[in-house]
C-alpha positions as CSV (number, residue, x, y, z in Angstrom):
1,X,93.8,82.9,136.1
2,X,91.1,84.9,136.7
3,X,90.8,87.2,140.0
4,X,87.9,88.3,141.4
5,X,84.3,87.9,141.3
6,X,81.6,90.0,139.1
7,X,77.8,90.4,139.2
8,X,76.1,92.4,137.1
9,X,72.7,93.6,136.3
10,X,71.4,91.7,133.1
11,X,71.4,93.7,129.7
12,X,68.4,93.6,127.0
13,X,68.2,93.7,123.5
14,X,64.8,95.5,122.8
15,X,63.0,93.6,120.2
16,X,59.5,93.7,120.5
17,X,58.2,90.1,120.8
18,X,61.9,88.9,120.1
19,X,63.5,90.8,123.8
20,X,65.7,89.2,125.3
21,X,68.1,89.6,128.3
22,X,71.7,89.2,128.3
23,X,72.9,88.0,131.6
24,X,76.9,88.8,132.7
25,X,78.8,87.4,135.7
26,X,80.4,84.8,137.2
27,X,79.0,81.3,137.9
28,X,76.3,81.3,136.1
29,X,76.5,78.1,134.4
30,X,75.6,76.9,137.6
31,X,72.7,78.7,139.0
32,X,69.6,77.5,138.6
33,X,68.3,81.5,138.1
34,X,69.9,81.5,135.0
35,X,67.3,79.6,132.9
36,X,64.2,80.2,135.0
37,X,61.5,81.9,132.3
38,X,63.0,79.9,129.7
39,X,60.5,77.4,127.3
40,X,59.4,74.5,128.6
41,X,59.5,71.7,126.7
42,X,59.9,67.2,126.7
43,X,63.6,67.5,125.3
44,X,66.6,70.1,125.0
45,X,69.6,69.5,123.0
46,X,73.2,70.9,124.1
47,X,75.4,71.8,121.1
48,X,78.9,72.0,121.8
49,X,82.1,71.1,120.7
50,X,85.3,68.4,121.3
51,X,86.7,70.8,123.3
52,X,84.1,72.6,125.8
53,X,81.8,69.6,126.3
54,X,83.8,67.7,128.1
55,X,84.6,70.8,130.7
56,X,81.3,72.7,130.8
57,X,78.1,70.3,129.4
58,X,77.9,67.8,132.8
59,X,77.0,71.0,134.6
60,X,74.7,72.3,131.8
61,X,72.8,69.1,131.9
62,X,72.2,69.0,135.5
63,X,70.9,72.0,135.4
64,X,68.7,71.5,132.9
65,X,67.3,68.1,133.8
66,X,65.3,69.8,136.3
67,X,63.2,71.5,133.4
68,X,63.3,69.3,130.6
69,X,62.9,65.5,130.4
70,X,65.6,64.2,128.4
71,X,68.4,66.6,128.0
72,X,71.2,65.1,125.0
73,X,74.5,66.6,124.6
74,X,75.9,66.5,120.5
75,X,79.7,67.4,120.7
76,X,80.7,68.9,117.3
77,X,84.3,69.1,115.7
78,X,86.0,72.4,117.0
79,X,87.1,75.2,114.7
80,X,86.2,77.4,112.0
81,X,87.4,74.9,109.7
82,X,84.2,73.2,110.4
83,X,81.4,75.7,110.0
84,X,80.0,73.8,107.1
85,X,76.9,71.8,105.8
86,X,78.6,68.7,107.2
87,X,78.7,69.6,110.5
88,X,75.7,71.5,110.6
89,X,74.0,68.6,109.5
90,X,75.1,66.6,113.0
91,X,73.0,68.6,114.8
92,X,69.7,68.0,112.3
93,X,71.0,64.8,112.9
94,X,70.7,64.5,116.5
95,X,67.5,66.3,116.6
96,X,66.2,63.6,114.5
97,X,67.2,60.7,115.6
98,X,66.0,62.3,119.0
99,X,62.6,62.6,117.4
100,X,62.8,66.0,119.2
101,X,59.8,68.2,118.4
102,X,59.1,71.7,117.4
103,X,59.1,72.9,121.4
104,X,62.7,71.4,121.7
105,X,64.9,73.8,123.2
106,X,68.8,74.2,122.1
107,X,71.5,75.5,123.8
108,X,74.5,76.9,122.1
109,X,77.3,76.1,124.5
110,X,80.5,77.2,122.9
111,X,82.3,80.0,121.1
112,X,81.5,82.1,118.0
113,X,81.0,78.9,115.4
114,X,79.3,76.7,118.0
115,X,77.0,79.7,118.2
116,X,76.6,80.3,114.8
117,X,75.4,76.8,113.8
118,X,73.5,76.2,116.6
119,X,71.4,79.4,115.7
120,X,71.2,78.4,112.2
121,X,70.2,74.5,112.9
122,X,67.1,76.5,115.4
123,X,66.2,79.1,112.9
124,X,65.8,76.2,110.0
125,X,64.6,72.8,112.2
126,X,60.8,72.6,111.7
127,X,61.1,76.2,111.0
128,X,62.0,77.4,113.9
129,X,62.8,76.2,117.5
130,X,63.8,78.0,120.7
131,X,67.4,78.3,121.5
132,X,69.4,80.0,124.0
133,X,73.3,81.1,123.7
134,X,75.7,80.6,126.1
135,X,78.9,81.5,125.1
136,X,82.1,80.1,126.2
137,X,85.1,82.5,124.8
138,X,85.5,86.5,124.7
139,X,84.2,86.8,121.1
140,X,81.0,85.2,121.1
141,X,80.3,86.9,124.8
142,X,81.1,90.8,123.5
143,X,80.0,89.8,120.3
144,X,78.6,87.3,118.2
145,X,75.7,85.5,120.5
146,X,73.9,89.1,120.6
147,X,72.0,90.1,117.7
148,X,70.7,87.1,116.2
149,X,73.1,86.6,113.4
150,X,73.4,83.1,112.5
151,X,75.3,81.3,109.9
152,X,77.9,78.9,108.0
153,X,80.9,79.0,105.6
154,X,81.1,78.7,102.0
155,X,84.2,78.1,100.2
156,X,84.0,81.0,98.9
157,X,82.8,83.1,101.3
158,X,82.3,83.3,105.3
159,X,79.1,83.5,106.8
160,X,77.4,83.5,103.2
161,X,74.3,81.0,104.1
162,X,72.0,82.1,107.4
163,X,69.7,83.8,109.1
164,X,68.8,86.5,111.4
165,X,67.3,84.4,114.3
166,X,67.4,85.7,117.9
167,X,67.8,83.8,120.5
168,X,65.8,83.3,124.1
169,X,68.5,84.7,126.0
170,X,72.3,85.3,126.3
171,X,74.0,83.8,129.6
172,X,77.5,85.3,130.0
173,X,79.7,83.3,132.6
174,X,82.9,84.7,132.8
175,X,84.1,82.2,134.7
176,X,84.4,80.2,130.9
177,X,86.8,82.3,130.3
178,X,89.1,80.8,133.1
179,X,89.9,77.9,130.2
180,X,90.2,79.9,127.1
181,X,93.6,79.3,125.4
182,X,95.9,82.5,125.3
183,X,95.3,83.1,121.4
184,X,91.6,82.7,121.6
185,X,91.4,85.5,124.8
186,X,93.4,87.9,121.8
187,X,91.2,87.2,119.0
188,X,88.1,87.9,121.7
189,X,89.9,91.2,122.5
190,X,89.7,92.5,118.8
191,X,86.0,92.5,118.8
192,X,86.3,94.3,122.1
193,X,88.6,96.8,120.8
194,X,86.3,97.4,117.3
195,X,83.6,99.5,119.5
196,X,85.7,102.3,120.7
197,X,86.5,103.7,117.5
198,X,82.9,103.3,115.8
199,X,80.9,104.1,118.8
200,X,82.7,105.2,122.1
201,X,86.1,106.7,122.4
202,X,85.9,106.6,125.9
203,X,86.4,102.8,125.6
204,X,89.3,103.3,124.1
205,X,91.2,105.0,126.1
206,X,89.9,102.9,128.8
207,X,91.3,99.6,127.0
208,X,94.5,101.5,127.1
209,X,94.6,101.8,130.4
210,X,93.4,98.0,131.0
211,X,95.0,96.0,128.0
212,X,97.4,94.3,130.8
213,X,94.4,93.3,133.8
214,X,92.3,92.3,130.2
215,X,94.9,89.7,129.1
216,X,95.6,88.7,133.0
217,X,92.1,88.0,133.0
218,X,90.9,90.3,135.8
219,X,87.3,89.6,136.1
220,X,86.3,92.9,136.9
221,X,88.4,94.0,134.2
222,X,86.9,91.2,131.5
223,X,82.9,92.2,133.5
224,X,83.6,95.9,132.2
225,X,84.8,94.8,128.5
226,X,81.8,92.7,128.1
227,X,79.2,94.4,129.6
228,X,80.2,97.6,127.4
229,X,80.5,95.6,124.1
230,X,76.8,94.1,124.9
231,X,75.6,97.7,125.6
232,X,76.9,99.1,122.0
233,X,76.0,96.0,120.0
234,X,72.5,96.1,121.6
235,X,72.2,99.6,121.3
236,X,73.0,99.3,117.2
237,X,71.1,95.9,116.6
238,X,67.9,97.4,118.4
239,X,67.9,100.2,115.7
240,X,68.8,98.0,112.8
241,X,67.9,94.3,113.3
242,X,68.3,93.1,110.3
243,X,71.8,95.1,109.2
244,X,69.8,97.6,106.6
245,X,72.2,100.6,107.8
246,X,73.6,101.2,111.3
247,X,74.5,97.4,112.0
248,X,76.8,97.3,109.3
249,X,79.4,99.8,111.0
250,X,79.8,96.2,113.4
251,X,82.0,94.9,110.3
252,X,84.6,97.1,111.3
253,X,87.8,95.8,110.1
254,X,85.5,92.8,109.1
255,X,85.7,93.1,105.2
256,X,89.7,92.7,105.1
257,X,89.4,90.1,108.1
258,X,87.3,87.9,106.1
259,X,89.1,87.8,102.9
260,X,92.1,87.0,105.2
261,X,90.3,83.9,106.3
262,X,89.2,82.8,103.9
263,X,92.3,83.7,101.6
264,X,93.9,81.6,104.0
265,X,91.8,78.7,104.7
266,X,89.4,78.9,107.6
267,X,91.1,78.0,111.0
268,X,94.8,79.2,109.7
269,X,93.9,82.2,111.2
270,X,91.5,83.1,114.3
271,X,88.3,85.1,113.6
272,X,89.2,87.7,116.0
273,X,93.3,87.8,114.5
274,X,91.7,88.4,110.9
275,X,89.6,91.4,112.6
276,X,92.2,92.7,114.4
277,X,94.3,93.1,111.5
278,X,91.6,94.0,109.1
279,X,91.2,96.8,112.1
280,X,94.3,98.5,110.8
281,X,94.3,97.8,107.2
282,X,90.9,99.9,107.2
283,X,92.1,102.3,109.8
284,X,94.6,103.2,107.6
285,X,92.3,103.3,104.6
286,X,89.9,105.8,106.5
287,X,93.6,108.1,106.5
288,X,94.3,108.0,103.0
289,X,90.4,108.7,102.4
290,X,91.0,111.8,104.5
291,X,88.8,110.9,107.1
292,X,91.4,110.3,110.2
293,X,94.7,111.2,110.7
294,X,97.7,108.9,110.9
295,X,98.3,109.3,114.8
296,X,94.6,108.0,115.1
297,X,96.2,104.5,112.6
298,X,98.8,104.2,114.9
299,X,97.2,104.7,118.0
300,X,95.0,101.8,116.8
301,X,97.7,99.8,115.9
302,X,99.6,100.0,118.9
303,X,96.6,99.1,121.0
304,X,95.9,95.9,119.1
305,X,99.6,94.4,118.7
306,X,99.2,94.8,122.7
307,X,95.9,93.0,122.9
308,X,98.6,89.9,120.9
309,X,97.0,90.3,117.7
310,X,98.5,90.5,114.3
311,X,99.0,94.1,112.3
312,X,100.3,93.5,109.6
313,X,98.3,91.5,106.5
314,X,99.7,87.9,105.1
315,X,100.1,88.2,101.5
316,X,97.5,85.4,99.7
317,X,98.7,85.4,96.5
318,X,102.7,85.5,95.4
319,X,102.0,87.0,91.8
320,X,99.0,89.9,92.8
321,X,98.2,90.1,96.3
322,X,96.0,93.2,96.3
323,X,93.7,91.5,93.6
324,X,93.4,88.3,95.1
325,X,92.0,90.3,98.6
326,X,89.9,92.3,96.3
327,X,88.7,89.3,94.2
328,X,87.3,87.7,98.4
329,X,86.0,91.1,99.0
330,X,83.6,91.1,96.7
331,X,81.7,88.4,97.8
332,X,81.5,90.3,101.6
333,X,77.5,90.4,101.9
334,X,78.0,94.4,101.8
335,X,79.0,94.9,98.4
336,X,76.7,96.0,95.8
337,X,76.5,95.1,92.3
338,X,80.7,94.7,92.8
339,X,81.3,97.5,94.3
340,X,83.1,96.7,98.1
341,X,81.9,98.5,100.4
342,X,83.7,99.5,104.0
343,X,83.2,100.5,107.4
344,X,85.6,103.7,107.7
345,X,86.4,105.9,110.7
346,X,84.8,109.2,109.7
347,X,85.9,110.6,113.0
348,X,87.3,109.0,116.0
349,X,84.1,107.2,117.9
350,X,81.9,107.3,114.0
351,X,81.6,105.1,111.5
352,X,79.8,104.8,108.0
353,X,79.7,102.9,105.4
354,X,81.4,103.5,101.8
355,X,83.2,102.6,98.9
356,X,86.9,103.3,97.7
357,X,88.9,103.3,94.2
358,X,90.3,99.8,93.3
359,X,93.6,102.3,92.9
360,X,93.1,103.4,96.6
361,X,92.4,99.8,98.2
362,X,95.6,98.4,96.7
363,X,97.9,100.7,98.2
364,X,96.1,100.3,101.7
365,X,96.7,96.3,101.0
366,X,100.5,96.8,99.4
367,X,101.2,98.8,102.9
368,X,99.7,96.8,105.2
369,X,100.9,93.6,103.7
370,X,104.0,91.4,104.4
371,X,106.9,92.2,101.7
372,X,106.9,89.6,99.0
């Protein structure tokens, strides 16, 4: 359960004509402060899923049918497994049978793929609609409902077909978080962990000391974790939008993560598990690079088995394991003309952005892989 009570001072991601705020604390769902300022419009459309809307989108409604006329709720398959045309196309779906204009509103209520989508369907529907994020689970809060990422799957790739689109606003409740399953508060805790060693040590160590009241879901705990994340990722996104340099040191432990996923099958393994153990496997290729030492890989390690995520890499092919995660990484949108490219620790609290030898990246795999 979680103890305690947070409010905090809203966060914003500086954009120009595209600001927004990010709002963080507990009950917000609720209060009717949270969506004053927002667009007005006839309609708004609630994107969720079979899992959240039937706990959180009664109360999102009521709160929103004192601003918009007809507020409709589409409930969308849950899991990753489901990022895809198909179900994107639900939403286009409801929008039109809804005859819902170019002033309709959405609202992404959900985690990271409800997010995703919902962004995408607003970025593409008449060419753009409004649409606000409110994020139900520990990744999309600390992570991917800020910035303006949006996106589905392909086969062969994750997150290949999208659009930078930001939202209206961010709304943060960490009282969400009270009904998250055990697994999903890990995989959150992984894209928590990924900004202390690209941006701020100091979270780090602090994690270390909090890993237990983070997983016991202390809200003041969970407040400090998300407001920090917010603060980095805005920081980095309102210097590179559009991922042309900076933003890409985000994909920490990102490149190995997605080739696990979708090695795997999308939904075999959490988002946040296939980061967490990507998180090592390029930890320790930032080592053999020369770039950290091997107390730094470990220390890393450590820290993420405690957060309950895995450290050590399934193999995805029986006969050549290391080529069949370097065939997936080269579709990662960061490569270049074949050529992977990965965010490496060049010192504790700074990243970059660089290739490796095929040579190199094989042994990183072979020793962070399960034995065949």
């Amino acid at each position: 359960m979680i103890s305690g009570s947070a409010a905090i001072q809203p966060l914003h991601i500086p954009l120009g004509d595209r600001s927004y705020p990010i709002l963080i604390g507990s009950g917000l769902l609720a209060q009717a402060s949270s969506y004053a300022g927002l667009p007005r419009a006839s309609q708004a459309l609630i994107v969720s899923n079979e899992t959240v809307a039937p706990l959180y989108a009664e109360t999102l409604r009521q709160q929103l049918g004192v601003l918009y006329a007809r507020v409709h709720v589409v409930a969308l398959p849950d899991g990753e497994a489901y990022k895809d045309w198909q179900t994107l196309n639900r939403i286009f779906d409801a929008l039109l049978e809804k005859a819902c204009d170019r002033k309709t509103v959405l609202y992404a209520l959900g985690g990271g793929v409800v997010g995703d989508m919902t962004g995408f369907a607003a970025a593409s529907y008449m060419r753009g609609i409004p649409f606000v994020q409110i994020p139900t689970t520990l990744l999309a809060q600390v992570d991917s409902s800020v910035g303006g990422k949006t996106a589905i799957n392909h086969p062969l790739g994750k997150n290949m077909i999208g659009a930078f689109y930001q939202p209206q606003r961010v709304i943060c409740d960490l009282d969400t978080l009270r009904t998250l399953p055990e697994r999903e508060l890990s995989a959150g805790l992984a894209e928590v962990i990924k900004y202390g060693p690209i941006a701020d040590m100091a979270l780090l160590d602090w994690l270390e000391r909090h890993m237990d009241a983070l997983r016991a879901r202390d809200v003041s705990a969970l407040a400090h974790a998300v407001r920090r994340s917010c603060e980095i990722k805005a920081d980095v996104v309102g210097q590179d939008e559009r991922e042309s340099g900076l933003r890409a040191i985000l994909n920490f432990g990102h490149t190995f993560g997605h080739a696990i996923e979708a090695g795997l099958g999308y939904g075999a393994w959490l988002h946040g598990e296939g980061v967490g153990c990507g998180m090592v496997m390029a930890a320790t290729l930032s080592h053999r690079l020369g770039l950290v030492d091997a107390a730094f890989v470990q220390r890393l390690r450590v820290l993420i088995e405690r957060a309950g995520l895995p450290v050590v890499g399934p193999v995805l092919n029986a006969d050549d394991n290391a080529g069949r995660y370097l065939e997936l990484m080269r579709l990662d949108k960061k490569s270049e003309a074949g050529e992977i490219k990965f965010v490496v620790i060049e010192a504790p609290g700074r990243a970059g952005v660089r290739g490796a030898p095929d040579a190199l990246v094989r042994e990183v795999i072979d020793a962070c892989c399960l034995r065949q």
